[in-house]
N, CA, C and O of each residue as an XYZ file, in Angstrom:
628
protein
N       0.847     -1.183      0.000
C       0.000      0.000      0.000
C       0.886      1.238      0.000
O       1.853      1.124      0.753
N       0.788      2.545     -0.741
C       1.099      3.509     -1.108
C       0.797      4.220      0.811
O      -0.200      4.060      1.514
N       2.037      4.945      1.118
C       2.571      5.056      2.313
C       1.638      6.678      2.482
O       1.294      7.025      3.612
N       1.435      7.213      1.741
C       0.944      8.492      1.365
C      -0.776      7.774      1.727
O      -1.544      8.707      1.964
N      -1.206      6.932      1.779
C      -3.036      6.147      2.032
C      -3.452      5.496      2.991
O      -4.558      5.065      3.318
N      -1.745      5.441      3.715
C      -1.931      4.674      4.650
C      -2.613      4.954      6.152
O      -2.235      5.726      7.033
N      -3.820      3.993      6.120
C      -4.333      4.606      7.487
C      -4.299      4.011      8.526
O      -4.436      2.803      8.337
N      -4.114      4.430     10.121
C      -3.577      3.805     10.869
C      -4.153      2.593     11.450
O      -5.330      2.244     11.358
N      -3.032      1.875     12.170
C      -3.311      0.526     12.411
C      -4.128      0.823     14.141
O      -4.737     -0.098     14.685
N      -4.030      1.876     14.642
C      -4.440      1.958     15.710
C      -4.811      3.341     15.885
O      -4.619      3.996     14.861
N      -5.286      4.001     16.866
C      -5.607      5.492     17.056
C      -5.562      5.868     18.324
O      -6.510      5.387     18.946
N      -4.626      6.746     19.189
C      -4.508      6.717     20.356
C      -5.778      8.318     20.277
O      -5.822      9.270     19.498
N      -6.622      7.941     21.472
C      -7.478      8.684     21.857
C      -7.790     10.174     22.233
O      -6.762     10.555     22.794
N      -8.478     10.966     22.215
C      -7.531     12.528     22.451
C      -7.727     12.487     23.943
O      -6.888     13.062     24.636
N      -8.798     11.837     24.548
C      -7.862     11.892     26.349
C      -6.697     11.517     26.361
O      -6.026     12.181     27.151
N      -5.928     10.444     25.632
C      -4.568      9.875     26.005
C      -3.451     11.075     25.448
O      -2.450     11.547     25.987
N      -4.038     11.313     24.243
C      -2.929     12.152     23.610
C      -3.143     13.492     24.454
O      -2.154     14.221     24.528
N      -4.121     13.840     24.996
C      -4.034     15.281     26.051
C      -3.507     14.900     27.093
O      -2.531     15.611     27.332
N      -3.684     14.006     27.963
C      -2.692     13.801     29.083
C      -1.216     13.679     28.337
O      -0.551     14.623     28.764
N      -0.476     12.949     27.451
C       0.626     13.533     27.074
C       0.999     14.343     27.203
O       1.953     14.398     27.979
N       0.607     15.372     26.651
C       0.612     16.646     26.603
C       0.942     17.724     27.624
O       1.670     18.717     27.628
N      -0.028     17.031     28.643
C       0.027     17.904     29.865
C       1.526     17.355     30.717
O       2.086     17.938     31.645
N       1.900     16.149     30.103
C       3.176     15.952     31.143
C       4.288     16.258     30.373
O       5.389     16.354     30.915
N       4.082     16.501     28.636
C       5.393     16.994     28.346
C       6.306     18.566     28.497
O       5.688     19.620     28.649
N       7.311     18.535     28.451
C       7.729     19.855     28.586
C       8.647     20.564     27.416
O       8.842     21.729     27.069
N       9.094     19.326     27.004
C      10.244     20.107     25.594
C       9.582     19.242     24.136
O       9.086     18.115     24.166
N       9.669     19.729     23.456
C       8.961     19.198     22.127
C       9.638     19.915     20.796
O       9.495     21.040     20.317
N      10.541     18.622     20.357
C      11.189     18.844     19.130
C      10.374     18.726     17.985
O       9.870     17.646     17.678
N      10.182     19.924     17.225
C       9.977     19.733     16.409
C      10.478     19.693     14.775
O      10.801     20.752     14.236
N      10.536     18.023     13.798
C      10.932     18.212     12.660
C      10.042     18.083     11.913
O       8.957     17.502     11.902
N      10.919     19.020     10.924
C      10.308     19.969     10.002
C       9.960     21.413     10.441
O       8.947     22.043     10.135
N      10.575     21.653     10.902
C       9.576     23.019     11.894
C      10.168     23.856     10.569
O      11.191     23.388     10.070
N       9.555     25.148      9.921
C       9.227     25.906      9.146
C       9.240     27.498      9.632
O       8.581     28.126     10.460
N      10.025     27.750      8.960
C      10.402     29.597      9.109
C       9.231     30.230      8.277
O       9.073     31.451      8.282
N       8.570     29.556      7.700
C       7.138     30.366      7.130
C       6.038     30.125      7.889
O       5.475     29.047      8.075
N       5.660     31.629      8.483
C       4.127     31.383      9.361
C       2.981     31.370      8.521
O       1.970     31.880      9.003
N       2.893     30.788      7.091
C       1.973     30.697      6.489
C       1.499     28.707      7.091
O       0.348     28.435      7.434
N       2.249     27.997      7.085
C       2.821     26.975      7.137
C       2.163     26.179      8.656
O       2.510     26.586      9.764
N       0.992     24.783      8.443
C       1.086     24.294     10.035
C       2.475     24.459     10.829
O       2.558     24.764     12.019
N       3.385     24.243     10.094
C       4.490     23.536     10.683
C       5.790     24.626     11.209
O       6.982     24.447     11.458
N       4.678     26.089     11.236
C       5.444     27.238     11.974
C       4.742     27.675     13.245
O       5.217     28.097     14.299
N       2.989     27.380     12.726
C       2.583     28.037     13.519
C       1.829     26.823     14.995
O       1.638     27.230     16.141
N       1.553     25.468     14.552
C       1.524     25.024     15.498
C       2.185     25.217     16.592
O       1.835     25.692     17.672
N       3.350     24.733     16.151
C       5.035     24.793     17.423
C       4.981     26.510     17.861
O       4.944     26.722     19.073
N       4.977     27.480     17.125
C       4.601     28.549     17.582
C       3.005     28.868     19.056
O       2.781     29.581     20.034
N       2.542     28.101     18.490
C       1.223     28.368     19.488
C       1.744     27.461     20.476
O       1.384     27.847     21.588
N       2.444     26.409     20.535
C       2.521     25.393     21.613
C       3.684     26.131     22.417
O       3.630     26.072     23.645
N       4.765     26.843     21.792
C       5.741     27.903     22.361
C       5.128     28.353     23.748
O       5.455     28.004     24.883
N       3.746     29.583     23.159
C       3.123     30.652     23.700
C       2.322     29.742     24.872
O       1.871     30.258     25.895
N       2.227     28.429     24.585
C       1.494     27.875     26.280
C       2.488     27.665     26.884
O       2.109     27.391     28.023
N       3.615     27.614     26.843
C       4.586     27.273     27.791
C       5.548     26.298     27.468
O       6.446     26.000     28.256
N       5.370     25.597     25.958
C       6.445     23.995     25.696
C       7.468     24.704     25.226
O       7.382     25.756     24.593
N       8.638     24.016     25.593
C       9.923     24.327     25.281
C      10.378     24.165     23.756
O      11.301     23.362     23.617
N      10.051     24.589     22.934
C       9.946     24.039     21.481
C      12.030     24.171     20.963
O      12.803     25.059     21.322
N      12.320     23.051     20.143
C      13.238     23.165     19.676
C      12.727     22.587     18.376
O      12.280     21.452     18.213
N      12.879     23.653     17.376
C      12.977     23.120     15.813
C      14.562     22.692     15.146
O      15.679     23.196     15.022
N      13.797     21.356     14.805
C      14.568     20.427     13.535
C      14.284     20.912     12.228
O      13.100     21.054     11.924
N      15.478     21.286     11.121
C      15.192     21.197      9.820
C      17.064     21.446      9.620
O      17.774     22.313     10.129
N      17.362     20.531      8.866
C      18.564     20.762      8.627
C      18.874     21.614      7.275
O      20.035     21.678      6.871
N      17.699     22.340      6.505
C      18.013     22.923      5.620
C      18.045     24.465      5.992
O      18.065     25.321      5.108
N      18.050     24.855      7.664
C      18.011     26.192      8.281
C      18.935     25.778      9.273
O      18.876     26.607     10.181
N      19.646     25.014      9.497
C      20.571     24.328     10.341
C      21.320     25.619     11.244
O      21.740     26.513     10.509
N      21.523     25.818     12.573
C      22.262     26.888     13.187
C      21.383     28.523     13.323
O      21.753     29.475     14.010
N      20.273     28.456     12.527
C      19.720     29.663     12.123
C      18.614     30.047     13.771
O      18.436     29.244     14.687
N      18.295     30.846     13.725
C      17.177     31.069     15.146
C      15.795     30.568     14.301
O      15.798     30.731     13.081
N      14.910     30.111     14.792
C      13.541     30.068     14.670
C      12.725     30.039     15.817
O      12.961     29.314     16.783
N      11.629     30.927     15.720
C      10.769     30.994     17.096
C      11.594     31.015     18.395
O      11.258     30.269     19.316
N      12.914     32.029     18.546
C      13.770     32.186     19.130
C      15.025     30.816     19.731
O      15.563     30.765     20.837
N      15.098     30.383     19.210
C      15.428     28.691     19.637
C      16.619     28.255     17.834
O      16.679     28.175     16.607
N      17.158     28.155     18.915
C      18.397     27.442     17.564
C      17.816     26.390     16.765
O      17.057     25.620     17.353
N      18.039     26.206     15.487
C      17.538     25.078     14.606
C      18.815     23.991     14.933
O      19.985     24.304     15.152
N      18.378     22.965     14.908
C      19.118     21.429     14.917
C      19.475     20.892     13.680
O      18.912     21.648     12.889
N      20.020     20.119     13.086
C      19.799     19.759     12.160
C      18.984     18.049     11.410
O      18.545     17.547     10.375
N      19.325     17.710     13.305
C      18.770     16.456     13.737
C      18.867     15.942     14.468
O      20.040     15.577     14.549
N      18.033     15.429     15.569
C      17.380     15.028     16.920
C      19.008     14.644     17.557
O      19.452     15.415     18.407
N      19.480     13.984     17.318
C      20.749     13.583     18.124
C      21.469     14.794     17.825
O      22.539     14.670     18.421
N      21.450     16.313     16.995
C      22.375     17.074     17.912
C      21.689     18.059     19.227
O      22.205     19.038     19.767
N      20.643     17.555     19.447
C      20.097     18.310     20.426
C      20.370     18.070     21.832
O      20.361     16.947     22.336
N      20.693     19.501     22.659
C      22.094     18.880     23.850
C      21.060     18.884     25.004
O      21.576     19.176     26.083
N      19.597     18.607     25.052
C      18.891     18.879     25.832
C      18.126     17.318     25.777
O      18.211     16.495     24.866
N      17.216     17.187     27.297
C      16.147     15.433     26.801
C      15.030     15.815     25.899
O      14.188     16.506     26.473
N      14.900     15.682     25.244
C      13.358     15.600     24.668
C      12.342     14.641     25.018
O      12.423     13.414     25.075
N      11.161     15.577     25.289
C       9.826     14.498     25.945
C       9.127     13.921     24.906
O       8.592     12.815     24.981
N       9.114     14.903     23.582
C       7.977     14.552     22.339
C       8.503     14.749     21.127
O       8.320     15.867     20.645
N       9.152     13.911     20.458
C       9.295     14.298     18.613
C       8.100     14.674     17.856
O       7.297     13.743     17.912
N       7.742     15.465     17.306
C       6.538     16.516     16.910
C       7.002     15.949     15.365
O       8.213     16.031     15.162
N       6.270     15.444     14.373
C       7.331     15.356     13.118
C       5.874     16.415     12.193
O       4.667     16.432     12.433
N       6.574     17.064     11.284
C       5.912     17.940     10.191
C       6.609     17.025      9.358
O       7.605     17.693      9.081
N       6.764     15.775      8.689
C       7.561     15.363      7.403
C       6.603     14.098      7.122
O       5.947     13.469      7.952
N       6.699     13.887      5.690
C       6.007     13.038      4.513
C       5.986     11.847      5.208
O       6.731     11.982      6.179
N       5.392     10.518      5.179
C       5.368      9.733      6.174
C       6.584      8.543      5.653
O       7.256      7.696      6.242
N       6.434      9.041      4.095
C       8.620      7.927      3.997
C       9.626      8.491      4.962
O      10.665      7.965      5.362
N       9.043      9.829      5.297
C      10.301     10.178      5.910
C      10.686      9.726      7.404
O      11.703      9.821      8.091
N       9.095      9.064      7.628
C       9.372      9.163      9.343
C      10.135      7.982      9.918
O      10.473      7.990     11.102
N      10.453      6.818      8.989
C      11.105      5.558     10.016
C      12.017      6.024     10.552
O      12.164      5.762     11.746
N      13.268      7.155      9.668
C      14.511      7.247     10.413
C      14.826      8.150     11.904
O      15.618      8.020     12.838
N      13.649      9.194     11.514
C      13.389     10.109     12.637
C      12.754      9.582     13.582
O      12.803     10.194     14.649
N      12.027      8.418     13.540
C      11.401      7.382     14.380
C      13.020      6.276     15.325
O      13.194      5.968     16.504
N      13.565      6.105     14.496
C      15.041      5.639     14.932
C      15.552      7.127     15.350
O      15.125      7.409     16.469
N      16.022      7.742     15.008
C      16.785      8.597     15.835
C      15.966      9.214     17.535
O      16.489      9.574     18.589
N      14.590      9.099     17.129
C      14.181      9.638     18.840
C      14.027      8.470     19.467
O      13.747      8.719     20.640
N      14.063      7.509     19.305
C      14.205      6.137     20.347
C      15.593      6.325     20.563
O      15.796      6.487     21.767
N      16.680      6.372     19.857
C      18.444      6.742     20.298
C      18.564      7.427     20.894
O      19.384      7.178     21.777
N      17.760      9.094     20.949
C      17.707     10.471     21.839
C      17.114      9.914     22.942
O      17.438     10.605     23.908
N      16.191      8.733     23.380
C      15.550      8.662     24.665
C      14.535      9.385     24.544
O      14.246      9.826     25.657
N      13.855      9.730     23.783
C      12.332     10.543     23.510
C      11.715      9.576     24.162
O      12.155      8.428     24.092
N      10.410      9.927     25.025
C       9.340      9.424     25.668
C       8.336      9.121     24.480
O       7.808      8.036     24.234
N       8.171     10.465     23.715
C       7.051      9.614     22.673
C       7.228     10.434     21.085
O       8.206     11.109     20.764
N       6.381     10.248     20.489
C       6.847     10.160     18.874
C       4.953     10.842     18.682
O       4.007     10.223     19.168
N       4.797     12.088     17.946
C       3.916     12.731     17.688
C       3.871     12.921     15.912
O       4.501     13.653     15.149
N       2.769     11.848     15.696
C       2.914     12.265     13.750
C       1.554     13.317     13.837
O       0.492     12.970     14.353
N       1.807     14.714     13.209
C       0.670     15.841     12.768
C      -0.129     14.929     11.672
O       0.219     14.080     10.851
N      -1.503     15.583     12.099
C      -2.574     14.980     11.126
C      -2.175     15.102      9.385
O      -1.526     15.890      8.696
N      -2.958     13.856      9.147
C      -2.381     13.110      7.717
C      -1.750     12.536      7.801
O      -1.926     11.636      6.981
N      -0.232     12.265      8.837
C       0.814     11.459      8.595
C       0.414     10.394      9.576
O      -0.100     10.456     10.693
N       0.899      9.177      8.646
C       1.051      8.093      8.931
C       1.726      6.711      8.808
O       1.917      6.447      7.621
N       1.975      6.142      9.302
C       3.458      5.371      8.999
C       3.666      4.193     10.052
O       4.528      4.063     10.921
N       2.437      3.255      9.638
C       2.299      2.490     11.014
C       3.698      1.391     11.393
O       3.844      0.765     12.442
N       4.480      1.396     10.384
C       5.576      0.503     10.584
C       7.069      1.486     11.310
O       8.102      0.925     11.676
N       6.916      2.487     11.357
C       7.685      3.300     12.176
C       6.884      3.475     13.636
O       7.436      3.524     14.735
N       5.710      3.541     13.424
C       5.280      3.527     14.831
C       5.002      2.768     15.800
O       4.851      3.031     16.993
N       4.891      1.091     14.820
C       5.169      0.486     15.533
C       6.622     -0.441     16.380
O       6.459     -1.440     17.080
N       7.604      0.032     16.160
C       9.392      0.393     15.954
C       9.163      1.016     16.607
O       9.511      0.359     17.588
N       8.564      2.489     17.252
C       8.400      3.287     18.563
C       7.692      2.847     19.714
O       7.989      3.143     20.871
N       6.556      1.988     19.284
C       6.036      1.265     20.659
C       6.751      0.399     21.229
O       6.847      0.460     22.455
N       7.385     -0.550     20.559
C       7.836     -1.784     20.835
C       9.084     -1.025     21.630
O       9.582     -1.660     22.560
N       9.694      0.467     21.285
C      11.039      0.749     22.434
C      10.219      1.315     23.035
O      10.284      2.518     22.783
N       9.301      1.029     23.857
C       8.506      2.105     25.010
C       7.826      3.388     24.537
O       7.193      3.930     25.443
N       7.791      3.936     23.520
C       7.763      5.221     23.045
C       6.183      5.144     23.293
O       5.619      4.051     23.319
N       5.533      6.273     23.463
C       4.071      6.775     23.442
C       3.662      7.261     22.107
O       4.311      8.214     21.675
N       2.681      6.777     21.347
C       2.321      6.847     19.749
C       1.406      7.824     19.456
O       0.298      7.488     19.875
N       1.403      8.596     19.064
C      -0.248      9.824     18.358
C       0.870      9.508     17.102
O       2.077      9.268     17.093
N      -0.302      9.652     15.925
C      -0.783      9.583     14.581
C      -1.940     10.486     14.374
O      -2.929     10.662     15.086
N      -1.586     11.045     13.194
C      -2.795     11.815     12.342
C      -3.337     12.485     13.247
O      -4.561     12.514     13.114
N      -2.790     13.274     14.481
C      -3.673     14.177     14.998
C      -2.497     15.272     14.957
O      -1.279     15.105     14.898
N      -3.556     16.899     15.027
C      -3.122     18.109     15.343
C      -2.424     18.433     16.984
O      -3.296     18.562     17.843
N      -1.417     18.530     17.332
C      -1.306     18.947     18.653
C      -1.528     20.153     19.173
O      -1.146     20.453     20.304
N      -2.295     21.112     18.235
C      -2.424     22.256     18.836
C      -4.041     21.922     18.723
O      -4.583     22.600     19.596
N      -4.988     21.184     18.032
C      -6.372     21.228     18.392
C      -6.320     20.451     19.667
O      -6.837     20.800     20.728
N      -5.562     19.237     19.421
C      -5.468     18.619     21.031
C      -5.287     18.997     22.590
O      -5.841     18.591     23.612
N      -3.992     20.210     22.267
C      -4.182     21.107     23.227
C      -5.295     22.083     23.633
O      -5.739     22.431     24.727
N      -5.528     22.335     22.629
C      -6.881     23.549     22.605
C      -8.698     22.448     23.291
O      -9.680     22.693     23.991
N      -8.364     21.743     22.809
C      -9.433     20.670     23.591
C      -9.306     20.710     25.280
O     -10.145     21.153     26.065
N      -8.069     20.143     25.569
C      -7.606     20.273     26.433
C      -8.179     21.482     27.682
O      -8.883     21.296     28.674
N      -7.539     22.758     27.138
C      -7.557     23.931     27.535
C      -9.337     23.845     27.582
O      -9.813     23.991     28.708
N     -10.070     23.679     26.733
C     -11.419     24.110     27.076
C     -12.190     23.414     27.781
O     -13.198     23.860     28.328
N     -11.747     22.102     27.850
C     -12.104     21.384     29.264
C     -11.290     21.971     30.386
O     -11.167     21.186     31.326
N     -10.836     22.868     30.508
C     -10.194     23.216     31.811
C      -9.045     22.378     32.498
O      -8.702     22.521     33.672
N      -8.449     21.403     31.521
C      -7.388     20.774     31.893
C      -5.731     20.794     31.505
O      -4.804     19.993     31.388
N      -6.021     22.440     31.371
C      -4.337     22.497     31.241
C      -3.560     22.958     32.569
O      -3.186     24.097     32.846
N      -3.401     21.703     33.368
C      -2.200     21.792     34.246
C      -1.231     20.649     34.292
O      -1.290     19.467     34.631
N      -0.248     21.519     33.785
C       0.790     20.612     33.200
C       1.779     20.946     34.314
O       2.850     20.338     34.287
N       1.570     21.816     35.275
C       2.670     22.216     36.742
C       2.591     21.095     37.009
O       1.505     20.525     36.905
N       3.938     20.307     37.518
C       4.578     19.152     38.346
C       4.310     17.969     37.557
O       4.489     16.911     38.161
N       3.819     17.868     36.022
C       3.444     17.012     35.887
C       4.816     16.320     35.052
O       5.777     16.899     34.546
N       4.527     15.015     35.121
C       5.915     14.532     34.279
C       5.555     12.720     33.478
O       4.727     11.838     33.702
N       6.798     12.910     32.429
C       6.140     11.884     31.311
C       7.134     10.442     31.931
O       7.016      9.337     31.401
């Protein structure tokens, strides 16, 4: 099956994927995008402004500032833990970035809605990793928030 149709083998729930949420604190994001026309500037941008520690991945802005935060060029040069790989990329792209945040010790692996790639994600469960597919993390948060459950103080993944 054409990797671009592929729909998932499982669906983690938006209570599960909002409690994530509330216990993560740093959230890499690849693909992150210097155009705020772009999900993939302004999500990580809005998730910034609640309080997540955002570090953008794109090695084609490599060293450059984005959303005040140095660009990476990829998850293992980042000198900090990461709680959540956030990926903005095509879903061929995700097995390796799926291998590199199980090597970083990432807690969990976040594919933005549309992407999907159940054979990388399942390569992230099987090392412990916590799975969302095909969802938005900023509607998830925003759910969140309007149930009155954004307290993410003391909380941990």
């Amino acid at each position: 099956m054409d990797d671009m149709c592929e729909l998932p083998a499982f669906r983690t729930s938006d209570a599960d994927a909002g409690k994530l949420l509330l216990r993560a604190k740093t959230i890499a994001v690849v693909g992150c995008s210097s155009n705020p026309e772009k999900p993939s500037h302004h999500v990580p941008r809005y998730l910034q402004r609640q309080g997540y520690r955002i570090v953008p991945v794109n090695p084609t802005v490599k060293g450059q500032q984005l959303l005040g935060e140095t660009v990476y060029g990829s998850l293992s040069e980042i000198p900090i833990p990461v709680d959540v790989v956030d990926i903005f990329r095509p879903p061929k792209d995700v097995p390796p970035i799926v291998d590199e945040a199980i090597a970083i010790g990432a807690k969990a692996i976040w594919m933005q809605e549309g992407i999907v790639n159940n054979g990388a994600a399942e390569r992230a469960k099987t090392a412990g990793l916590q799975v969302v597919m095909d969802k938005c993390m900023m509607k998830v948060h925003r759910a969140i928030n309007s149930q009155g459950g954004n307290t993410r103080e003391g909380a941990r993944l």
